[in-house]
FIFILUM-807723 format. One line per 10 residues: number of its first residue (from 0); their letters; for each residue x, y, z of C-alpha. Coordinates in nm, 2 decimals. Each point is the difference from the previous one (the first is absolute). Layout:
N
NUM = a = X Y Z; ...
END
This chain:
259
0 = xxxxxxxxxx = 0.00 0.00 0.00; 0.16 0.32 -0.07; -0.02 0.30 0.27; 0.00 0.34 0.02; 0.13 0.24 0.31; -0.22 0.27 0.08; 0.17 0.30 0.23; -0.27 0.21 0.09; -0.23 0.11 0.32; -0.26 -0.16 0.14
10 = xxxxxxxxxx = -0.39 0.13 -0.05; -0.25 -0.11 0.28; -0.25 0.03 -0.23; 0.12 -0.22 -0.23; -0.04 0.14 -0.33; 0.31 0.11 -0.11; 0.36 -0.05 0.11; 0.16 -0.31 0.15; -0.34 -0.16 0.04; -0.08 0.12 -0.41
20 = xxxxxxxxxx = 0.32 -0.16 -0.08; -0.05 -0.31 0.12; -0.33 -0.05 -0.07; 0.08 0.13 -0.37; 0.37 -0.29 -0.05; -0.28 -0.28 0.17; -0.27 0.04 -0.24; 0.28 0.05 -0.29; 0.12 -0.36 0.09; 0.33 0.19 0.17
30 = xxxxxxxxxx = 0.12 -0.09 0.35; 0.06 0.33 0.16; 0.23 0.12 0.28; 0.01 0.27 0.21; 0.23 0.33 0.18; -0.24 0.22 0.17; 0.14 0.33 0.03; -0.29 0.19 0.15; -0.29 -0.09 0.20; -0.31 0.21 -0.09
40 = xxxxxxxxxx = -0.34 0.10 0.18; -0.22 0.02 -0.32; -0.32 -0.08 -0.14; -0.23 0.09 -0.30; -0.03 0.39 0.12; 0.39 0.08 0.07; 0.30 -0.07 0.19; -0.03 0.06 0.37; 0.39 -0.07 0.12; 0.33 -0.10 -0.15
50 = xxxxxxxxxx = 0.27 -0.19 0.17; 0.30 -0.09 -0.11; 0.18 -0.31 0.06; 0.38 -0.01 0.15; 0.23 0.03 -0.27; 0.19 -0.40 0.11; -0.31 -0.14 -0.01; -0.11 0.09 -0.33; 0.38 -0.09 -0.10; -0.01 -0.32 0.17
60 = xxxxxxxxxx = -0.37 -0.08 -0.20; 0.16 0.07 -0.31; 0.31 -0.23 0.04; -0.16 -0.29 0.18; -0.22 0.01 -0.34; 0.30 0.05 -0.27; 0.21 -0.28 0.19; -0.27 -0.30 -0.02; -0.28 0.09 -0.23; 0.12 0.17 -0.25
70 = xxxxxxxxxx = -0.20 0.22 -0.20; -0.05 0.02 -0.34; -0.13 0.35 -0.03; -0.04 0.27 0.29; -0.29 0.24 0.03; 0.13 0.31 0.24; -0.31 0.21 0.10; -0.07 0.25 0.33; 0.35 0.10 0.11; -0.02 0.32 0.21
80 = xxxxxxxxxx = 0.31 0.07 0.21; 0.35 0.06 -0.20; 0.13 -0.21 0.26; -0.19 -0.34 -0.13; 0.04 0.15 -0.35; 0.40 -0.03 0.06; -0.04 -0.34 0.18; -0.22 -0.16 -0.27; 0.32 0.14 -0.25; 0.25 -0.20 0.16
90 = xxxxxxxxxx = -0.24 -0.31 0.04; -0.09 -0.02 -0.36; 0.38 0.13 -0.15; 0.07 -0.32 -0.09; -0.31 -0.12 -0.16; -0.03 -0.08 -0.34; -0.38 -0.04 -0.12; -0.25 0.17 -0.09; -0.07 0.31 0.23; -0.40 0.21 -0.01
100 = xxxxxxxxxx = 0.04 0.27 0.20; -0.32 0.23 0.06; 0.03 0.31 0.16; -0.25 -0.05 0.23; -0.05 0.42 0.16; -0.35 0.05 -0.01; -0.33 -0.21 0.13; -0.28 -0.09 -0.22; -0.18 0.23 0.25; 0.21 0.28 -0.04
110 = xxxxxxxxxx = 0.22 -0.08 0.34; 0.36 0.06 -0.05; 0.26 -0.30 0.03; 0.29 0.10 -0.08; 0.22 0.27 0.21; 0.13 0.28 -0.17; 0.36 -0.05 0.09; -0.01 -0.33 -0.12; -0.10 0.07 -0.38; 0.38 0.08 -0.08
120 = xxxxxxxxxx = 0.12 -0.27 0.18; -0.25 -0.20 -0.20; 0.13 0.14 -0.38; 0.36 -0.04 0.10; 0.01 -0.37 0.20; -0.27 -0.23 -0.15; -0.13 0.16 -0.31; 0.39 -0.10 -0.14; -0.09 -0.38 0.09; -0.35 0.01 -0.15
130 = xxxxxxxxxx = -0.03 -0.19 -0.38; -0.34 0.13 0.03; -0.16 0.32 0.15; -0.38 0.03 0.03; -0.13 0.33 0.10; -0.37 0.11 -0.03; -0.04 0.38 -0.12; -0.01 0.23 0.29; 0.38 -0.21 0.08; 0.14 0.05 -0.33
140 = xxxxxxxxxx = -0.12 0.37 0.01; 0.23 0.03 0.31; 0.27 -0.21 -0.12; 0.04 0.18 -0.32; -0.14 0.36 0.07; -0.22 0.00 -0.25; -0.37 0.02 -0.04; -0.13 -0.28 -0.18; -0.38 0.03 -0.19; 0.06 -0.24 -0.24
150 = xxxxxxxxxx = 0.11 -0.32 -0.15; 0.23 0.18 -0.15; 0.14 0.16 0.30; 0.05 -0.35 0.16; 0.16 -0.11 -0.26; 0.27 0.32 0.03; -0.01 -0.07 0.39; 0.09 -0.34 -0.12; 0.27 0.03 -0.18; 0.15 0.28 0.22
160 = xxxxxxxxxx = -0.03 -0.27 0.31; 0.18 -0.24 -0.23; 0.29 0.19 -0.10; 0.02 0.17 0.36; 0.05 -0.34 0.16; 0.06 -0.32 -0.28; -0.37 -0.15 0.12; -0.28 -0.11 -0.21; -0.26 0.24 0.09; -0.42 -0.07 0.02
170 = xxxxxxxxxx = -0.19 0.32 0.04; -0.30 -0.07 0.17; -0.31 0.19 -0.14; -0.34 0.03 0.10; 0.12 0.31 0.21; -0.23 0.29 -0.16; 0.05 -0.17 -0.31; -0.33 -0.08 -0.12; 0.20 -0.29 -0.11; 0.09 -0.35 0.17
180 = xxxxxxxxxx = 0.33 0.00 -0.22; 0.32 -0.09 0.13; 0.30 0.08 -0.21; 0.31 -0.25 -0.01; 0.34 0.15 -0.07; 0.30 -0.26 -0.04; 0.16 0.17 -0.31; -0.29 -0.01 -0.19; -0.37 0.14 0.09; -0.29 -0.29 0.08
190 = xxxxxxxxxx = -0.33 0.10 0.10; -0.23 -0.16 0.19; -0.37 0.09 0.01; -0.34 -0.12 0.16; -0.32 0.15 0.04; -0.02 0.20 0.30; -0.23 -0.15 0.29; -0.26 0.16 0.17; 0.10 -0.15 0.37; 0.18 0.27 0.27
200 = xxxxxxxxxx = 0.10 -0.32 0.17; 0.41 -0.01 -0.11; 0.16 -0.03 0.33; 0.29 -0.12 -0.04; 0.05 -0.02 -0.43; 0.38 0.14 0.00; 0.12 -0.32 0.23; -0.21 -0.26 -0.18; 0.13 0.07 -0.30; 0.36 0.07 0.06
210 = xxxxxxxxxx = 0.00 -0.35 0.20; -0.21 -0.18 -0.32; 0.25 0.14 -0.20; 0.29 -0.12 0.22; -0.21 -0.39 0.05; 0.01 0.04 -0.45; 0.37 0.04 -0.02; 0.08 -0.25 0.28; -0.24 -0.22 -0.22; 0.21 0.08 -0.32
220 = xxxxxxxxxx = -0.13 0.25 -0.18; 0.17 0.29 -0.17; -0.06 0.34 0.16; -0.25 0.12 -0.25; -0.21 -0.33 -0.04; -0.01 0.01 0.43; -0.10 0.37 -0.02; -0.27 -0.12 -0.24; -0.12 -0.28 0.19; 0.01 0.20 0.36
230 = xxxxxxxxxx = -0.19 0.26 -0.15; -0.30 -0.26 -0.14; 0.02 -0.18 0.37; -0.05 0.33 0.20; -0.27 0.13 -0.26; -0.19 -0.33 0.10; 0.02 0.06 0.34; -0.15 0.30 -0.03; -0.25 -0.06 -0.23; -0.10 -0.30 0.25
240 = xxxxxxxxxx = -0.19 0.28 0.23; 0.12 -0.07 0.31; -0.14 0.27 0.23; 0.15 -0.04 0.39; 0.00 0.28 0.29; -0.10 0.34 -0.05; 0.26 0.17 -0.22; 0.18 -0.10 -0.31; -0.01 -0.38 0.07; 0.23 -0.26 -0.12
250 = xxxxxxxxx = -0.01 -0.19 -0.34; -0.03 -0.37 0.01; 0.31 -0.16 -0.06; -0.13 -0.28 -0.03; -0.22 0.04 -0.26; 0.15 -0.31 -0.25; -0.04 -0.25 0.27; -0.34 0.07 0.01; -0.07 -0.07 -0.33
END
């Protein structure tokens, strides 16, 4: 069975994150394991607290993986202190698969999850490890300073992200959009496009499809065929109307065993 390691922080309400990952590699047919790097007070309406986990114990999660499972692909998500950033650097220096890295530094709701003196530490430590780098619009607006309206403003915010940092880049759209298209940058432009849904409940889209994507490669596939794939999983799950809790609920990851 091939694996995937997800680095991320753990949502209580389940719906994205850790949980989303895991959930997401299982019904892929992808044994997933695990470095929590945050524990998170959340549900459907927002994040209520943020804790950070001790820098050695994240370490220690990440090496007891890399010396006895090894992965074949590693999904890093919700990393919000430089100091776990710089840890999760040294852990992974070595590593030679495939690498998704979303920049996980805003909520579904709105809630802010990344710290602001981590973003740097976040361009110049992991984004250099990353083979591919997912962020969703309002992210690549920040990484790039640029506003982006438009297909083809992701695809510029692609390509800048590519040559800036040497990763395959997937611009996440449905941000204002009018569009669900996700533009694919890895050299050469691919575009991926589905109806848009009418169903607010998306909690936790970003880490389900970075983690399908990362459960793909492990699988085999090349970058562009797992973007492909991810995106088709995580448009079922949406389109499966799950409706939980009394925000933007979760999708139902898993929407294909059900069927």
């Amino acid at each position: 069975m091939k694996t995937m390691l997800t680095i991320a922080g753990s949502d209580s309400s389940g719906g994205a994150g850790i949980q989303a990952d895991i959930k997401t590699a299982t019904a892929l047919g992808v044994f997933a394991t695990s470095a929590i790097t945050a524990i998170t007070a959340q549900n459907t309406t927002g994040v209520q607290a943020i804790f950070d986990l001790d820098g050695d114990i994240v370490a220690e999660e990440i090496r007891s993986v890399l010396t006895d499972i090894s992965p074949d692909a590693v999904k890093i998500g919700m990393v919000s202190s430089p100091e776990i950033i710089k840890i999760i650097g040294e852990a992974l220096a070595g590593y030679k698969g495939p690498v998704v890295l979303d920049p996980v530094m805003v909520a579904t709701s709105g809630s802010p999850l990344l710290r602001d003196e981590a973003m740097e530490s976040l361009k110049t430590v992991l984004f250099p490890l990353a083979t591919l780098l997912t962020p969703n619009i309002p992210e690549a607006e920040l990484l790039t300073d640029m506003k982006i309206e438009s297909a083809a403003d992701q695809e510029k915010a692609a390509k800048a992200l590519y040559d800036a940092y040497g990763a395959s880049v997937l611009v996440k759209g449905g941000h204002g959009t009018g569009r669900a298209a996700d533009v694919f940058y890895d050299g050469n432009i691919h575009i991926f496009e589905k109806p848009m849904l009418d169903n607010p409940n998306t909690h936790g889209t970003g880490c389900t499809l970075s983690s399908a994507i990362a459960s793909y490669l492990a699988l085999g596939l090349d970058e562009a065929k797992a973007v492909e794939e991810a995106k088709n999983y995580v448009y079922d799950a949406i389109a499966d109307g799950l409706d939980l809790g009394r925000g933007r609920g979760p999708i139902n990851h898993m929407v294909r065993r059900n069927k």
